[in-house]
C-alpha positions as a Markdown table, in Angstrom:
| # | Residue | x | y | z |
|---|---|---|---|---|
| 1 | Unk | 0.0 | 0.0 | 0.0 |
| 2 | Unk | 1.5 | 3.7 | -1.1 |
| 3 | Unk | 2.1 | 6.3 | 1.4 |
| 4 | Unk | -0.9 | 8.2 | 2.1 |
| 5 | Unk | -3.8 | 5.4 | 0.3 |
| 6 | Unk | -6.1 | 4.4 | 2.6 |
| 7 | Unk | -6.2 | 1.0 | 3.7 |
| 8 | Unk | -9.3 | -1.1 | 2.1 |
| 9 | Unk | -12.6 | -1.8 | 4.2 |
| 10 | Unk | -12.9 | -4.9 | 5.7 |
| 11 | Unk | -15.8 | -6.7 | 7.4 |
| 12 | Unk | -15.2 | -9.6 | 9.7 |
| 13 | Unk | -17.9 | -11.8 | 10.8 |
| 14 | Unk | -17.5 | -12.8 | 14.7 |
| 15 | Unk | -20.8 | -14.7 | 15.0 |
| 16 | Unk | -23.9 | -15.2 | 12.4 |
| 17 | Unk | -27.3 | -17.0 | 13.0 |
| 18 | Unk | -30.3 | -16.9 | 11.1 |
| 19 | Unk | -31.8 | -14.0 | 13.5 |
| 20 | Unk | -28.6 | -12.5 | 14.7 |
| 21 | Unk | -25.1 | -11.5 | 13.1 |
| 22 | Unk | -22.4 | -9.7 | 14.9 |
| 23 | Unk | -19.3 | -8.3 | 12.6 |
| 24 | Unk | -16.4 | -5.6 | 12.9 |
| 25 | Unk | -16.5 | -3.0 | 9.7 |
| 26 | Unk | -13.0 | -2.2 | 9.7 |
| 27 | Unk | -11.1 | 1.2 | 7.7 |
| 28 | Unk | -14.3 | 2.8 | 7.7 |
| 29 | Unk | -15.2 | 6.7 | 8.4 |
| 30 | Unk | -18.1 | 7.4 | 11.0 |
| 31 | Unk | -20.8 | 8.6 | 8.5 |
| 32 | Unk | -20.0 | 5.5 | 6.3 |
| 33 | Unk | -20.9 | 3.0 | 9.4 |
| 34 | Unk | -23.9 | 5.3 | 10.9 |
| 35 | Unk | -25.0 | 5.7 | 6.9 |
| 36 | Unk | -25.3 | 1.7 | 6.8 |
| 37 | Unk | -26.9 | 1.4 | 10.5 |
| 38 | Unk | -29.4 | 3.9 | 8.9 |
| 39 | Unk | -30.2 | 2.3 | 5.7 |
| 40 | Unk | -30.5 | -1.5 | 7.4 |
| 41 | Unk | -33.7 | 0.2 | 9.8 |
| 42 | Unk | -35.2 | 2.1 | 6.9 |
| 43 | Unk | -34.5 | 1.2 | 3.2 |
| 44 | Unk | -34.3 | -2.6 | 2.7 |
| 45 | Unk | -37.6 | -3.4 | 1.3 |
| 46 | Unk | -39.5 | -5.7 | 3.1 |
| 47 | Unk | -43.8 | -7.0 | 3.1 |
| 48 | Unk | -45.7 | -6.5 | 5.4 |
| 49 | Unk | -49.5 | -6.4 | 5.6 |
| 50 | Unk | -51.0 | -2.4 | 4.6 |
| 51 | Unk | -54.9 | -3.3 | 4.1 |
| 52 | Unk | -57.1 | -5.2 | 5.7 |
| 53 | Unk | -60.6 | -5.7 | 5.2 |
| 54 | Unk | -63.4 | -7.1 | 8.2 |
| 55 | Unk | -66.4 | -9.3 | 7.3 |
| 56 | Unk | -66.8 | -10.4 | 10.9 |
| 57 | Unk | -65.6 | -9.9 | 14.1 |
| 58 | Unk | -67.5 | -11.2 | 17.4 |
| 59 | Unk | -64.0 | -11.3 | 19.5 |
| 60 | Unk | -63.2 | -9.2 | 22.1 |
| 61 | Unk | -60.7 | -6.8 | 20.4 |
| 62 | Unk | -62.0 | -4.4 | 18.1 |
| 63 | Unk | -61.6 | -4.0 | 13.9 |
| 64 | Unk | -58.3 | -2.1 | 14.7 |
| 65 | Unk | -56.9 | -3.4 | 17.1 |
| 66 | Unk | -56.9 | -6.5 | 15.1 |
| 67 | Unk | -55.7 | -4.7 | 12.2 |
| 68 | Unk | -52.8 | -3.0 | 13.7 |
| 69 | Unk | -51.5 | -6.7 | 14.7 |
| 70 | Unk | -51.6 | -8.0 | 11.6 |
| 71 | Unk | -49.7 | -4.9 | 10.5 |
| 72 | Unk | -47.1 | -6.2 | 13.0 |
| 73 | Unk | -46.0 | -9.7 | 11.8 |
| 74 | Unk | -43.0 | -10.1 | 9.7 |
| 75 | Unk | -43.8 | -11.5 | 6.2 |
| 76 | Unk | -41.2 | -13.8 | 4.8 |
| 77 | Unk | -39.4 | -11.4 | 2.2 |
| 78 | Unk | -36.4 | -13.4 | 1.1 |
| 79 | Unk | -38.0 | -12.3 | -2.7 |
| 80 | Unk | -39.4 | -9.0 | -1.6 |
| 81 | Unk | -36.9 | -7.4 | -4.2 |
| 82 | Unk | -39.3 | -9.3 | -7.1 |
| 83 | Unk | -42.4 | -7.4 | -6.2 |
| 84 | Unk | -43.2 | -4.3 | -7.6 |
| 85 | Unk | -43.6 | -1.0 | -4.6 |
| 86 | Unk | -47.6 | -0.6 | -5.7 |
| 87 | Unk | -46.9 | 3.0 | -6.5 |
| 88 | Unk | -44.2 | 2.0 | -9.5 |
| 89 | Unk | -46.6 | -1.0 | -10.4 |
| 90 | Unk | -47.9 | -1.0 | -13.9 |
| 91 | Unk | -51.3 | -2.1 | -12.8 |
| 92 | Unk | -54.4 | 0.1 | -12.3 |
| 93 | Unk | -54.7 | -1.0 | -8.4 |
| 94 | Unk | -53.6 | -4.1 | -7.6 |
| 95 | Unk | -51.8 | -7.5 | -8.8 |
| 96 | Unk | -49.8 | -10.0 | -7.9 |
| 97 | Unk | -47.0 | -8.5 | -8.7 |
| 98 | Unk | -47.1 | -5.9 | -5.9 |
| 99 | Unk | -49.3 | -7.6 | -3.5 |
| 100 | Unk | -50.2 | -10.7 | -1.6 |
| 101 | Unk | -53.5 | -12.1 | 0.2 |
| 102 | Unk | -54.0 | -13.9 | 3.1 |
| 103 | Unk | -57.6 | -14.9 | 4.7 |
| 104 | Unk | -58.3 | -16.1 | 8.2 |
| 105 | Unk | -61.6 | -17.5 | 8.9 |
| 106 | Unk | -61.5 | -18.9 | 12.2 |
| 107 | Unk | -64.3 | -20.1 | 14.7 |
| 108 | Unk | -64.2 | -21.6 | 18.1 |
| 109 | Unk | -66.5 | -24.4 | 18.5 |
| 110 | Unk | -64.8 | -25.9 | 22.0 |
| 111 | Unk | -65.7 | -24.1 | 25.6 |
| 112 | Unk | -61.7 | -23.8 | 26.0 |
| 113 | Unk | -60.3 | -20.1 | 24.7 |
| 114 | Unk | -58.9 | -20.4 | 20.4 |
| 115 | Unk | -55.5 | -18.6 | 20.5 |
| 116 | Unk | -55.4 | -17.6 | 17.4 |
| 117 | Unk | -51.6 | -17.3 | 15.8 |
| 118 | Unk | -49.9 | -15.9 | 12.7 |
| 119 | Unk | -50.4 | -19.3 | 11.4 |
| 120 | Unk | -53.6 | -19.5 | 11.1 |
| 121 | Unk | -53.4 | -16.9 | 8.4 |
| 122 | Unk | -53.6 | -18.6 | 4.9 |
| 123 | Unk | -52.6 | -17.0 | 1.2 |
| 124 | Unk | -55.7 | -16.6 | -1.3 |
| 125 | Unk | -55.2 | -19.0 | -4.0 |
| 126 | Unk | -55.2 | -16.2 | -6.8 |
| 127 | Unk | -52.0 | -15.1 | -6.0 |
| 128 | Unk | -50.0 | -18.8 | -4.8 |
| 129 | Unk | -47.8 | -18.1 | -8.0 |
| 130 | Unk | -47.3 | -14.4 | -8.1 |
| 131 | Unk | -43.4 | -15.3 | -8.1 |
| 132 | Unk | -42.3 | -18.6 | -9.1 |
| 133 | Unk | -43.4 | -21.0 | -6.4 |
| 134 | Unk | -42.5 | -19.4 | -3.1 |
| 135 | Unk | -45.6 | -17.4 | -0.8 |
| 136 | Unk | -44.4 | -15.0 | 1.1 |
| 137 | Unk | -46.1 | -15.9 | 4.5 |
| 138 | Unk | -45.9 | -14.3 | 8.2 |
| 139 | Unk | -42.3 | -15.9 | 9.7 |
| 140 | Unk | -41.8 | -17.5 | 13.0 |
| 141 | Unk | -40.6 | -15.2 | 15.8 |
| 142 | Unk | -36.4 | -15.1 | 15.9 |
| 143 | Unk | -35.1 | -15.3 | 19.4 |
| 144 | Unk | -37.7 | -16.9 | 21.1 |
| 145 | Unk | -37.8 | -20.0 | 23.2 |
| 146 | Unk | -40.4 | -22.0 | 21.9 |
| 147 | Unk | -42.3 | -22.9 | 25.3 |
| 148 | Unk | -41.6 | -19.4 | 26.5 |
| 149 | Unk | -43.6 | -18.1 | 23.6 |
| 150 | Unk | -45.7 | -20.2 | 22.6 |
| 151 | Unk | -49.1 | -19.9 | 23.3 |
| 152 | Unk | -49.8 | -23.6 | 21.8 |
| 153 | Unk | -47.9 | -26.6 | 23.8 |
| 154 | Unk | -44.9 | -27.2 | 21.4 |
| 155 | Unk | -45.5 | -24.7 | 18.7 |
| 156 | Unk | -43.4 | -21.0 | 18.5 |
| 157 | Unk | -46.3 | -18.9 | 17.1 |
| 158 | Unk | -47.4 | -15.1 | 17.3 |
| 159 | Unk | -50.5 | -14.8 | 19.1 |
| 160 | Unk | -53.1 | -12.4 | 17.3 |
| 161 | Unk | -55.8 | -12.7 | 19.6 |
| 162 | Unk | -58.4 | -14.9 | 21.6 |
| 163 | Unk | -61.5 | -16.0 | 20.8 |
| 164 | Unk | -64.5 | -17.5 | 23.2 |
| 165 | Unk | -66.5 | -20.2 | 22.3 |
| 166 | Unk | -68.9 | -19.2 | 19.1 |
| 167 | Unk | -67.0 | -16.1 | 18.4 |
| 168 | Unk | -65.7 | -15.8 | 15.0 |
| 169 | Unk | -63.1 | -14.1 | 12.4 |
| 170 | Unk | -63.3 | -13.6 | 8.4 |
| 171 | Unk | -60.6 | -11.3 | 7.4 |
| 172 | Unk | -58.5 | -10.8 | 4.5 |
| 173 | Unk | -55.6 | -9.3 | 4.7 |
| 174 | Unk | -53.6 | -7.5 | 1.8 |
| 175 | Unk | -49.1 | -7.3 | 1.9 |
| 176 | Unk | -47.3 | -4.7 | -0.2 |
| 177 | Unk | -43.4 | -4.0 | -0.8 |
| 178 | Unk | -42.4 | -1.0 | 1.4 |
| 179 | Unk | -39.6 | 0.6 | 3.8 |
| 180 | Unk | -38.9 | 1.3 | 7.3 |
| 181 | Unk | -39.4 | 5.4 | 6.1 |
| 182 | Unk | -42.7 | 4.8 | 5.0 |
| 183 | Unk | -43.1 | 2.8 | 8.2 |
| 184 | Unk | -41.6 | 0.9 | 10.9 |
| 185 | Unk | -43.8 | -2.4 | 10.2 |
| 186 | Unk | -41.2 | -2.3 | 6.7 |
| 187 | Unk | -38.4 | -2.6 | 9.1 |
| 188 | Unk | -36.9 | -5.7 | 8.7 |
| 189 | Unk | -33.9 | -4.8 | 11.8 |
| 190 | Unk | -35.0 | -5.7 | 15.5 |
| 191 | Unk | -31.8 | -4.0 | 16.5 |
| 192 | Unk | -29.0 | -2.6 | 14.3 |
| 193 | Unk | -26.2 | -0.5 | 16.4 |
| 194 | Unk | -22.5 | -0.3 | 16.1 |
| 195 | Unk | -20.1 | 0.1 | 19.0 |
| 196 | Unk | -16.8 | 1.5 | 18.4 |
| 197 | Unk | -13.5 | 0.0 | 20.2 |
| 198 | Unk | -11.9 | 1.7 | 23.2 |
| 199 | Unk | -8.0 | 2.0 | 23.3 |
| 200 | Unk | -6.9 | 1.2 | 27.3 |
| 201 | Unk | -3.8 | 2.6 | 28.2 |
| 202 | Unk | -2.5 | 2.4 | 32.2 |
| 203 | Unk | 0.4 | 3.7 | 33.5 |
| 204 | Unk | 1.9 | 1.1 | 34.9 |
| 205 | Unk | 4.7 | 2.9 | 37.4 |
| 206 | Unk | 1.6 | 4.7 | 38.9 |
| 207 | Unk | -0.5 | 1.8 | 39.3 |
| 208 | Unk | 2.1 | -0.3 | 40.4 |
| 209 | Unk | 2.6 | 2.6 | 43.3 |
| 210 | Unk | -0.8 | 2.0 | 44.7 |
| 211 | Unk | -1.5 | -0.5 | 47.9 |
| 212 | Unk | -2.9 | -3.5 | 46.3 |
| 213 | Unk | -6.6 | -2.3 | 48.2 |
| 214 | Unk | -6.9 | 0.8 | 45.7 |
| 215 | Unk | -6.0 | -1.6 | 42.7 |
| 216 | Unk | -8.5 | -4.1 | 43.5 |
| 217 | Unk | -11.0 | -0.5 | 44.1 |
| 218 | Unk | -9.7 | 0.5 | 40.8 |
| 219 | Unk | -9.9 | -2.8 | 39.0 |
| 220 | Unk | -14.0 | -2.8 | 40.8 |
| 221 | Unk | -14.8 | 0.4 | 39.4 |
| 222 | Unk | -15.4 | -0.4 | 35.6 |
| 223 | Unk | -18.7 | -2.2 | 35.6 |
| 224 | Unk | -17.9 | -4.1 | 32.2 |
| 225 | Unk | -14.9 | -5.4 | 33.9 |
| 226 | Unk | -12.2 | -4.2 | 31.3 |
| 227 | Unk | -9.6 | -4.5 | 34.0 |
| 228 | Unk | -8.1 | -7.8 | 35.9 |
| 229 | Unk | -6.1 | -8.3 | 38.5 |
| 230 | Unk | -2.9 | -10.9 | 37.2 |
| 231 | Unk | -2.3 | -13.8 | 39.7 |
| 232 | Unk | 0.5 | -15.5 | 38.7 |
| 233 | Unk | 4.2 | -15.1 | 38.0 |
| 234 | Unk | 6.8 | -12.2 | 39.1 |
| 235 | Unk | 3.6 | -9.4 | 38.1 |
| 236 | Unk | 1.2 | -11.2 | 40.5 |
| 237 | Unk | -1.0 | -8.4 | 41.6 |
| 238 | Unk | -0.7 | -6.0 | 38.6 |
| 239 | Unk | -3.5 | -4.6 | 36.9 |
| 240 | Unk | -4.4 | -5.6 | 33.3 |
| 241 | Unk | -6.0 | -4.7 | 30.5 |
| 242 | Unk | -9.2 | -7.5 | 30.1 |
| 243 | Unk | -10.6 | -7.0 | 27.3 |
| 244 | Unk | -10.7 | -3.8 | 25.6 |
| 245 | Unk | -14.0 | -4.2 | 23.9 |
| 246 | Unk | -15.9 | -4.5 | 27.1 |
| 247 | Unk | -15.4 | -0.4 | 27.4 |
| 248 | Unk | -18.4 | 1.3 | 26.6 |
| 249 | Unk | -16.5 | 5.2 | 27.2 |
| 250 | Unk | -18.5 | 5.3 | 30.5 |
| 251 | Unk | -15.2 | 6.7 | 32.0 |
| 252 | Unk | -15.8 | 5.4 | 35.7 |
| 253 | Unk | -12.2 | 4.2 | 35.6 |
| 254 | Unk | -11.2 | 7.9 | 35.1 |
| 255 | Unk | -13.6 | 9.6 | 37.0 |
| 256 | Unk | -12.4 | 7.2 | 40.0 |
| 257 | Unk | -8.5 | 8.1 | 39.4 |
| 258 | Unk | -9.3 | 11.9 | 39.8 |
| 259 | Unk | -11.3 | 11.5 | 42.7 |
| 260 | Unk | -8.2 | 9.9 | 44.0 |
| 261 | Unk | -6.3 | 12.4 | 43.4 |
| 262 | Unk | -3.9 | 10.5 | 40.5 |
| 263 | Unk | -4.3 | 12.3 | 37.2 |
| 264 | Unk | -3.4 | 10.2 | 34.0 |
| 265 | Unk | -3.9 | 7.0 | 36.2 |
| 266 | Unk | -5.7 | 5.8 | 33.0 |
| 267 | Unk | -6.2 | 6.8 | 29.6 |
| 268 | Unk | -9.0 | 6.1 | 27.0 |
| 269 | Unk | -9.3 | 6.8 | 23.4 |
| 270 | Unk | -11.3 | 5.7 | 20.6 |
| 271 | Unk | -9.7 | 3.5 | 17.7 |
| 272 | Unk | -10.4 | 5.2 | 14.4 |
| 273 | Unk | -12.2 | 3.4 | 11.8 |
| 274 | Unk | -13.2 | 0.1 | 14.1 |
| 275 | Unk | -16.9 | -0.6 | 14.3 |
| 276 | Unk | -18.2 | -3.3 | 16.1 |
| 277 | Unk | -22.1 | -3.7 | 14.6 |
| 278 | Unk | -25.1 | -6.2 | 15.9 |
| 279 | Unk | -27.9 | -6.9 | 14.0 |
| 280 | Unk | -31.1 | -8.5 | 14.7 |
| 281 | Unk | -33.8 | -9.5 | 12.2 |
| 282 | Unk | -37.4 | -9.3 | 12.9 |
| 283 | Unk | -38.2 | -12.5 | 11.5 |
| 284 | Unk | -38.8 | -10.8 | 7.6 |
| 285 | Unk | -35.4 | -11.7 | 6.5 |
| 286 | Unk | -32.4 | -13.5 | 7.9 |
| 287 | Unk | -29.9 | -11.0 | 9.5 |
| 288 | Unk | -27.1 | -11.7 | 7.1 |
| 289 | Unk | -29.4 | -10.9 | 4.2 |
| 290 | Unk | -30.2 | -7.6 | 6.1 |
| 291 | Unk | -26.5 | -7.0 | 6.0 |
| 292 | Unk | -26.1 | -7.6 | 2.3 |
| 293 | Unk | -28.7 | -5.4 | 1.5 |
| 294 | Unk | -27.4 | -2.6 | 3.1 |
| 295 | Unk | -24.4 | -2.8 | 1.6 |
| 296 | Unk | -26.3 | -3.3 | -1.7 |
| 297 | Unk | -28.2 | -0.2 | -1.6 |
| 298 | Unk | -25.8 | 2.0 | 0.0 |
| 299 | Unk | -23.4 | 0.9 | -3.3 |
| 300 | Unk | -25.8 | 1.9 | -5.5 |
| 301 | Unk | -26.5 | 4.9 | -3.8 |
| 302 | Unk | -22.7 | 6.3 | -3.9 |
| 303 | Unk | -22.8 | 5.3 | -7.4 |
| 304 | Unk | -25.8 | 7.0 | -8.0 |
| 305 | Unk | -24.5 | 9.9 | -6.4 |
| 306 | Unk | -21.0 | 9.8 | -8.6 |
| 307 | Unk | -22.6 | 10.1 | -11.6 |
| 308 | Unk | -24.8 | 13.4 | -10.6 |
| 309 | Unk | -21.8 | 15.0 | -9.5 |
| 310 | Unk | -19.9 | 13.4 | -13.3 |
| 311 | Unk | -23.2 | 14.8 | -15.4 |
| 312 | Unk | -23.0 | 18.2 | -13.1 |
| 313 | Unk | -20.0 | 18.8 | -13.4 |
| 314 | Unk | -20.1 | 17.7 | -17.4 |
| 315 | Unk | -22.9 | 20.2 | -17.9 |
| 316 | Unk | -21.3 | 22.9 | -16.3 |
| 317 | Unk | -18.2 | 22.3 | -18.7 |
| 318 | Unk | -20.4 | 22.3 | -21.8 |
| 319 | Unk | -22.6 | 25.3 | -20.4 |
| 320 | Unk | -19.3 | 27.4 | -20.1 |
| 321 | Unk | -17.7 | 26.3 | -23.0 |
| 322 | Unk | -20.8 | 27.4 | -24.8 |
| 323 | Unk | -20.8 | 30.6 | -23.2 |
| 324 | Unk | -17.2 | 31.4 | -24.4 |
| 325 | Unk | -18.0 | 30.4 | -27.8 |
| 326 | Unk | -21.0 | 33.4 | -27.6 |
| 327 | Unk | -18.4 | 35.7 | -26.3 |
| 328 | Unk | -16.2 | 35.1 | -29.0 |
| 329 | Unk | -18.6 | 35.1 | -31.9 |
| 330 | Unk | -20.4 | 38.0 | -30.1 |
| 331 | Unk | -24.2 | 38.5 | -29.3 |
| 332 | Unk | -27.2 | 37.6 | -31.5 |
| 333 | Unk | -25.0 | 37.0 | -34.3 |
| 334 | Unk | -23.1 | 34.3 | -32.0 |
| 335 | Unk | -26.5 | 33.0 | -30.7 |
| 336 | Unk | -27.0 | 31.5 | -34.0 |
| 337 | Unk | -23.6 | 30.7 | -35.8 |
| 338 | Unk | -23.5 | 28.3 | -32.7 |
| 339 | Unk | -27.2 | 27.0 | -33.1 |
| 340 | Unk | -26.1 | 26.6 | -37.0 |
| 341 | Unk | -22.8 | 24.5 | -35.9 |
| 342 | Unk | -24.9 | 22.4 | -33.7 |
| 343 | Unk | -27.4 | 21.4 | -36.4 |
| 344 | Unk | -24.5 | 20.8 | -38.3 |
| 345 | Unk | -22.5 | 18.5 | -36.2 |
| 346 | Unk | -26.2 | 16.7 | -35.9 |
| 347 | Unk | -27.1 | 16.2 | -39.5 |
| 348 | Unk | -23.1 | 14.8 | -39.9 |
| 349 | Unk | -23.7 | 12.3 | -36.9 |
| 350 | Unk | -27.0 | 11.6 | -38.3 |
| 351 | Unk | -25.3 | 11.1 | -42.1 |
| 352 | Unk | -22.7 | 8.7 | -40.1 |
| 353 | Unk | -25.3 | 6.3 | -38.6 |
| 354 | Unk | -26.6 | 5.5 | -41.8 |
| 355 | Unk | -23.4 | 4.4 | -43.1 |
| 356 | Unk | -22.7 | 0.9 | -41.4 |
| 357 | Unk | -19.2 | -0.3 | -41.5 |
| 358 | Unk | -17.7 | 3.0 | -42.4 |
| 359 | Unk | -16.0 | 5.4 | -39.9 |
């Protein structure tokens, strides 16, 4: 690497389940790591459930409470990029290209209590093979322990709501393509943060000066237990450095040095360009996918942006070099010996496309 390049970014994955990834974005600015925190809450496209539409409702919570639920569960939307947004969709109101149906007709015949759960929700035939063969249906909850959730012995389910005995449901419910701006039921992130890492430094003569009671005070007074105390070999007693990325810059290690009256006991400082992110899915997509999506659009969007400041800057080239050509032909009279060039250089490009093979 040449003096002065930056080095390249780098993105190392520490953990990665379906519902949760953790990973370190290395050689990165701020605004780049913040920008893709910001993009994985609000821009990856994602279903969810927009309209829905009551034919009967004898249960004890009302048309919207029910409604605002259903709003709630993650759709499945590993192919949510193959649907349409409804406003860009070519149709008049509705197709499957841009939406998908679900019904639930329920009733409880028994005396015991129906739960009734995301999965009772079925897709309308009419749109079973909007794209290829896959129905986007409501996903199981991530992180969730089955019996902990579930309100059906064995089974990991999202409870909607209860029904008595005799007390029914027919509701169809419509899913369109949106984005956490338009709102947060598009948000396919539980939790996307970054942490950055903390650079320890102790000054070891001055530590070492202490009675071993303040360094075991001292060592005690970071609650993420950064620092140790060593207990073997010829440095039995001295304090150490844990592990750094425990620090969370709460600064009770230096806030307990000056109240001891021992300046520059300890020092921290942020690493540059280390971002330590966690992300976790709401079910809609798994949290690596979130990941790569981010990335995806955030791509595109630099490039995107590239090219508006290439055309701007292109225009404003062509804009004054059009403007000196005036000045030098002078006024009116330069107004249209350039209009007259320009026609010309047209009708010449225009003679050379009809001459295939010749240059």
């Amino acid at each position: 690497m040449l003096r002065g390049e930056k080095p390249p970014l780098n993105i190392e994955i520490t953990s990665m389940t379906a519902a949760r990834i953790e990973f370190t974005l290395r050689n990165a600015d701020v605004s780049l790591a913040n920008s893709l925190r910001r993009i994985m809450l609000t821009e990856v496209p994602t279903l969810a459930i927009d309209t829905v539409t009551v034919r009967e409702n004898t249960g004890v919570l009302h048309d919207e409470y029910l409604a605002h639920r259903l709003g709630l569960l993650p759709i499945t939307s590993t192919f949510a990029h193959e649907y349409q947004f409804q406003h860009e969709c070519s149709c008049t109101k509705k197709c499957p290209r841009c939406h998908v149906a679900y019904e639930l007709k329920i009733t409880n015949t028994e005396h015991e209590p129906l739960v009734v759960t995301h999965r009772d929700l079925r897709p309308v035939n009419a749109h079973i093979a909007a794209i290829g063969n896959e129905i986007p249906l409501p996903a199981d909850p991530p992180l969730r322990d089955e019996q902990e959730f579930s309100a059906r012995p064995g089974e990991s389910a999202i409870v909607i709501t209860k029904l008595a005995r005799n007390q029914s449901l027919d509701i169809t419910a419509e899913a369109f393509k949106g984005t956490g701006l338009l709102h947060s039921k598009w948000t396919p992130a539980a939790t996307a943060v970054f942490q950055r890492e903390a650079r320890v430094t102790i000054d070891t003569k001055k530590m070492q000066s202490l009675p071993l009671s303040q360094r075991q005070a001292f060592r005690d007074s970071c609650p993420s237990n950064v620092f140790d105390l060593e207990t073997k070999g010829s440095y039995a007693d001295r304090v150490v450095v844990r592990d750094e990325r425990a620090c969370t810059f709460c600064d009770d290690c230096v806030n307990w040095a000056i109240d001891k009256k021992i300046p520059d006991l300890v020092a921290i400082q942020e690493k540059r360009g280390i971002f330590h992110f966690v992300v976790e899915g709401t079910g809609a997509l798994d949290a690596y996918q979130i990941v790569e999506s981010s990335i995806k659009i955030l791509s595109d969007k630099l490039k995107a942006f590239e090219k508006a400041v290439h055309d701007g800057v292109t225009n404003k080239d062509k804009k004054e070099g059009a403007a000196k050509e005036r000045e030098r032909l002078g006024g009116a009279a330069g107004d249209q010996q350039v209009a007259l060039a320009a026609q010309g250089a047209a009708a010449a490009a225009a003679a050379a496309s009809a001459l295939p093979g010749q240059i």
